[in-house]
C-alpha positions in Angstrom: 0.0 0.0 0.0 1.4 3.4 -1.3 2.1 5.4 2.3 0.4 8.6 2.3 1.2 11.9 4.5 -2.0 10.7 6.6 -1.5 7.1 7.0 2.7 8.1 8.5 0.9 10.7 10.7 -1.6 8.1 12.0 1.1 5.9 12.8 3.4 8.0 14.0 1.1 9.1 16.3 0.1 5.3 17.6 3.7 5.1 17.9 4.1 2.2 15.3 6.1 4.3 12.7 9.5 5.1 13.9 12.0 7.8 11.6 15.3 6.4 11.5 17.7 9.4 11.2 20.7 7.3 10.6 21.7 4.0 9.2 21.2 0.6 11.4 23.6 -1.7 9.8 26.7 0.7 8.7 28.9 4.0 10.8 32.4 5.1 10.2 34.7 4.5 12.6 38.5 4.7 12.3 38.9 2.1 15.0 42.8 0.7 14.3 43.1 -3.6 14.2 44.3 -5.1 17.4 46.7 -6.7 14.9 48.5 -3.4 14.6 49.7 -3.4 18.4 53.0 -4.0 18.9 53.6 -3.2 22.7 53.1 -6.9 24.1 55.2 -8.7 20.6 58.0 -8.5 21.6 58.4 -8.3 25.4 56.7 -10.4 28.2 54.2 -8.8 30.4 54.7 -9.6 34.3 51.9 -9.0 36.5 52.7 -7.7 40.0 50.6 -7.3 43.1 52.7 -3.9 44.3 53.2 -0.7 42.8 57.3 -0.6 42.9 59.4 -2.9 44.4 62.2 -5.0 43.3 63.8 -7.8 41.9 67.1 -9.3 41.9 69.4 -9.6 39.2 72.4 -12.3 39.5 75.4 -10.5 37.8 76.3 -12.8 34.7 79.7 -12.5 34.7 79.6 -14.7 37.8 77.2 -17.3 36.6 78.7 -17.6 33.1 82.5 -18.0 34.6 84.1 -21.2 35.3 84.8 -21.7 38.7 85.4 -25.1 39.1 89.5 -25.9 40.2 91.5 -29.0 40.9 90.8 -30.2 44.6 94.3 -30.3 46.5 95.4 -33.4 48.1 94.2 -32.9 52.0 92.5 -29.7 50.8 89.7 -27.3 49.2 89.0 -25.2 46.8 88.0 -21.4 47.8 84.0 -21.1 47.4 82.6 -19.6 44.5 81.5 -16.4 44.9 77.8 -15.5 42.9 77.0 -11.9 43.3 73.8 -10.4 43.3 72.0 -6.8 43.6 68.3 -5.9 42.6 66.6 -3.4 40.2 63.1 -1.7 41.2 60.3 -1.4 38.8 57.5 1.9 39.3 53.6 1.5 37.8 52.6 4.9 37.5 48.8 4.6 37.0 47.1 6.1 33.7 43.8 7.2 33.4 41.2 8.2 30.6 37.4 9.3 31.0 34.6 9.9 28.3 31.4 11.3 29.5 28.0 10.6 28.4 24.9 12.9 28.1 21.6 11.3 29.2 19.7 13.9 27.5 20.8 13.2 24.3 20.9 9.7 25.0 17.1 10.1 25.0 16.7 10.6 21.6 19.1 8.3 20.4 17.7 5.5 22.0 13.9 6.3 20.7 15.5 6.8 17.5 16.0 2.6 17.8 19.3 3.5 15.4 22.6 1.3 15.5 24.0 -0.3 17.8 26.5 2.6 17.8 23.9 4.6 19.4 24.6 3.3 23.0 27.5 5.7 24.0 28.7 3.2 27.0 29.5 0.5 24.3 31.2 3.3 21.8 33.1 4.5 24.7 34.6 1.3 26.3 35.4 0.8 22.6 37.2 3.7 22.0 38.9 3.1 25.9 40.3 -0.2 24.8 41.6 1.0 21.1 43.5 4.1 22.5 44.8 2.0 25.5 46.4 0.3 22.7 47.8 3.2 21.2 48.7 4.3 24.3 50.8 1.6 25.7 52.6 1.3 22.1 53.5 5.2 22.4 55.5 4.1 26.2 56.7 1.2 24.5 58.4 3.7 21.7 59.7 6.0 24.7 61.1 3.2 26.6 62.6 0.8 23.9 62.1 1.8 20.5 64.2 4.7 20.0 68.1 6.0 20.0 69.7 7.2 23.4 67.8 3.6 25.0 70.2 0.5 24.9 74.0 0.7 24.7 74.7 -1.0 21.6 73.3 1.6 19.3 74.0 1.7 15.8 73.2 4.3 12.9 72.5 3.5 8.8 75.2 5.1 6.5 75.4 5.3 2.9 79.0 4.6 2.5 80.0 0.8 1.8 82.7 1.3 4.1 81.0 2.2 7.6 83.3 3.0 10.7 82.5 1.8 14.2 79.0 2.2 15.1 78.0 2.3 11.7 76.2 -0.2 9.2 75.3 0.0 5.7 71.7 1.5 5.1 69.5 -1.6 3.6 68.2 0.3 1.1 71.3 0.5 0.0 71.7 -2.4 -2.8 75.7 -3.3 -1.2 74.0 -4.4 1.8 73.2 -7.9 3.1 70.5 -7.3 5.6 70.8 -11.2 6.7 74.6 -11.5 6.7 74.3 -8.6 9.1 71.7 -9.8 11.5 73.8 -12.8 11.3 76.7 -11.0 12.6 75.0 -9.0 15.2 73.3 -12.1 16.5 76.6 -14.1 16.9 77.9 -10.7 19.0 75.2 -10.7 21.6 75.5 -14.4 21.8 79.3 -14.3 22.8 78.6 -11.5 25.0 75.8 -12.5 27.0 75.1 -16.8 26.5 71.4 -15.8 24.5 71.4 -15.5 20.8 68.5 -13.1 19.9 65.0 -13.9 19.7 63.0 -11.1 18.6 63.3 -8.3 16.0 61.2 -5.3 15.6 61.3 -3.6 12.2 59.8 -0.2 11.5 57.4 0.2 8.4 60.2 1.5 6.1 62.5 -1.3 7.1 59.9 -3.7 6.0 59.3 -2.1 2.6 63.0 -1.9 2.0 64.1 -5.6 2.8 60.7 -6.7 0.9 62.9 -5.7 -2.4 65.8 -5.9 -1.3 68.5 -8.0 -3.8 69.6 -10.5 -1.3 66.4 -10.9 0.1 64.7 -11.7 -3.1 68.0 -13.8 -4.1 67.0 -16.2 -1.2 63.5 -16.6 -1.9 62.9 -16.1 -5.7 63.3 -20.0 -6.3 60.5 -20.8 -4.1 57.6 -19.6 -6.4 56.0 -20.7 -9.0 53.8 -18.5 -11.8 51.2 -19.6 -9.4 52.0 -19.2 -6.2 55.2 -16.4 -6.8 57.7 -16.0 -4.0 56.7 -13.4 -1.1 58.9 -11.7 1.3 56.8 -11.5 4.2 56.6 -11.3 7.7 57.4 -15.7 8.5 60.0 -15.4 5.6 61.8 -12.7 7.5 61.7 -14.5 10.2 63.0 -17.4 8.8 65.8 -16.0 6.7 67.4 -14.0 10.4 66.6 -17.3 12.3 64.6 -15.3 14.3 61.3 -16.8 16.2 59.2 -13.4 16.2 59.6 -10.6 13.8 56.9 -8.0 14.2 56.9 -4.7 11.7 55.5 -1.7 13.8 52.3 -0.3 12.0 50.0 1.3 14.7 49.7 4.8 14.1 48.4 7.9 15.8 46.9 11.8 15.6 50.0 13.6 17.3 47.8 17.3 16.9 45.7 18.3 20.2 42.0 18.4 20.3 40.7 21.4 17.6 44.1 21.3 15.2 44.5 19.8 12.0 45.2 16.2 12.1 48.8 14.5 11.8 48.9 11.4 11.7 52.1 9.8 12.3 53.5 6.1 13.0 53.9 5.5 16.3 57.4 3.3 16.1 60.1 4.9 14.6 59.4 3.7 10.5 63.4 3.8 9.8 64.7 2.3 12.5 65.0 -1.7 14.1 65.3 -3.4 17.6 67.1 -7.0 17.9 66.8 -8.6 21.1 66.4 -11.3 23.6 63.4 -11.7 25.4 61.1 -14.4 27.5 57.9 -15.7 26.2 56.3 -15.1 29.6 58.2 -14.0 33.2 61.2 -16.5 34.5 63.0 -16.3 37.5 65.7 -18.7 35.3 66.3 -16.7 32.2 66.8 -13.3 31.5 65.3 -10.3 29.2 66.0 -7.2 27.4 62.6 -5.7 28.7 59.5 -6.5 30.8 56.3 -5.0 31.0 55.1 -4.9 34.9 51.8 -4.5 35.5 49.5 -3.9 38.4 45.7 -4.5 39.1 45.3 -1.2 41.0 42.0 -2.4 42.2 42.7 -5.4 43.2 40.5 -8.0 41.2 43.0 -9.4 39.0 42.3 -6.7 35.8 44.7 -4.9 34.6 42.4 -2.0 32.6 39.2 -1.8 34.4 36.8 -0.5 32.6 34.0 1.6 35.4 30.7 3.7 35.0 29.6 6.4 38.1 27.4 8.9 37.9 27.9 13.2 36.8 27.4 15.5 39.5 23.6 16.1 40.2 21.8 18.3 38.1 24.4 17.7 34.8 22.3 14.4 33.5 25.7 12.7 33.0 27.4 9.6 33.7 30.9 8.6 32.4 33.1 5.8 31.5 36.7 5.7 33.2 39.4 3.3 32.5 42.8 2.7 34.3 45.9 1.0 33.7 49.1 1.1 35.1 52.2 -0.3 33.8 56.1 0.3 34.0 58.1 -0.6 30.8 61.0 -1.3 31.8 64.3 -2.2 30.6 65.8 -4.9 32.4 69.0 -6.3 30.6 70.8 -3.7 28.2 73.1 -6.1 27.3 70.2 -8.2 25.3 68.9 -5.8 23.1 70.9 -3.9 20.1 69.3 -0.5 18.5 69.6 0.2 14.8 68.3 4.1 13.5 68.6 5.1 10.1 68.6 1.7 9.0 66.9 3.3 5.1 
């Protein structure tokens, strides 16, 4: 039946005809994939039940040394001496709070729009995407970055870097894996822990992706069907490495009312080897850890609570906490590369 201005007046007025004044089934929202997080790849999170306190750290020059001597007729050897001192760790405790208008919230809900209408679900949304972001921004401060770890190295042009130098991999005369190679083989005679992880910035990526002696090493393992792919796993596989993650979560560096600049959170030019833990060990060592505390005290780490506005404002609002302490725990197991294209 053809609807008339009558017949929508009748039933808007028996309350059966309901004006949508958005769409139910589609919204824009630049929500970034939980795939695009880097902060927990690469190092273990611990979870603690204080704010600060310490740990202890046995010194390895005393646990990697061989102390064992000839026993003297009649006699003894002198003990072994294993030294030991402990670090402390901080969780500072971050916060973030949305409000919501209860007011408006009427109309929206009578609307009977998307589910993108119910501002506690939106909210707790946008908490947990920009906790994300967040924690990838300390994880840049803290590891990602020159001036962190003491074996820092910068990309050159010139095939014939000095110390502290390496060949840039965009530059052709480089071999990206005979270089990991070597760098892998220095922290292993340094430390007893050949390097597990490597975090590559975005332009790293792009340049090893074409890079001759990449491609040399993979281009016999395609076929006109199926052609060879430098990827993440083949990465991976070509630097021995068990986890190579590329750093692609972004974020709007301009304050609230300025043009928007939108920036990559990890530096896009620059590398991290290391050794780390899969999860915390009071056996094994790692370049970083990531302490956290359930400020609360119910076992979660970002609680996610609603309360009330102030009489009189028709408000309520949405908080979240977390509270962490990136730290780094073992400079020795971790090597810094800027400038690497």
């Amino acid at each position: 039946m053809k609807r008339t201005a009558a017949s929508i007046k009748a039933d808007i007025a028996k309350g059966a005809f309901r004006p949508h004044t958005a769409l139910s089934n589609v919204a824009l929202a630049y929500y970034q994939s939980d795939a695009k997080a880097f902060a927990k790849t690469i190092f273990p999170t611990c979870p603690v039940n204080l704010s600060s306190d310490n740990y202890y750290v046995f010194d390895k020059e005393d646990l990697l040394r061989d102390n064992w001597r000839r026993k003297p007729a009649y006699g003894k050897v002198d003990p072994a001496v294993l030294s030991e001192h402990t670090e402390s760790y901080a969780c500072q405790v971050d916060q973030m709070i949305m409000g919501v208008d209860r007011i408006r919230q009427t109309d929206l809900t009578r609307r009977q729009g998307p589910a993108s209408r119910d501002p506690r679900i939106q909210r707790t949304r946008t908490m947990a995407g920009q906790a994300s972001i967040h924690q990838d921004v300390l994880f840049a401060k803290h590891f990602f970055k020159s001036g962190v770890w003491g074996h820092e190295e910068k990309g050159v042009d010139s095939t014939t870097p000095t110390t502290g130098q390496f060949i840039k991999f965009s530059n052709g005369n480089s071999d990206p894996v005979a270089f990991i190679d070597d760098r892998k083989t220095v922290m292993e005679e340094n430390t007893g822990r050949m390097p597990n992880r490597i975090a590559i910035g975005v332009n790293v990526f792009n340049a090893l992706k074409k890079h001759p002696a990449i491609l040399e090493r993979v281009k016999y393992g395609g076929s006109t069907a199926n052609p060879a792919t430098v990827t993440e796993n083949v990465l991976a596989q070509l630097f021995g490495i068990e986890r190579l993650t590329v750093q692609r979560s972004i974020m709007n560096t301009a304050e609230l009312g300025q043009a928007a600049n939108m920036k990559y959170i990890g530096d896009p030019n620059g590398f991290l080897l290391a050794y780390a833990t899969d999860t915390p060990s009071i056996e094994e060592p790692s370049a970083g850890y990531i302490f956290t505390w359930d400020m609360l005290g119910d076992g979660n780490i970002m609680p996610i609570l609603n309360y009330d506005g102030e009489p009189g404002t028709h408000s309520e609002f949405v908080e979240g906490l977390m509270a962490t302490d990136m730290k780094k725990t073992a400079d020795d197991l971790a090597m810094y590369f800027c400038e690497a294209v």
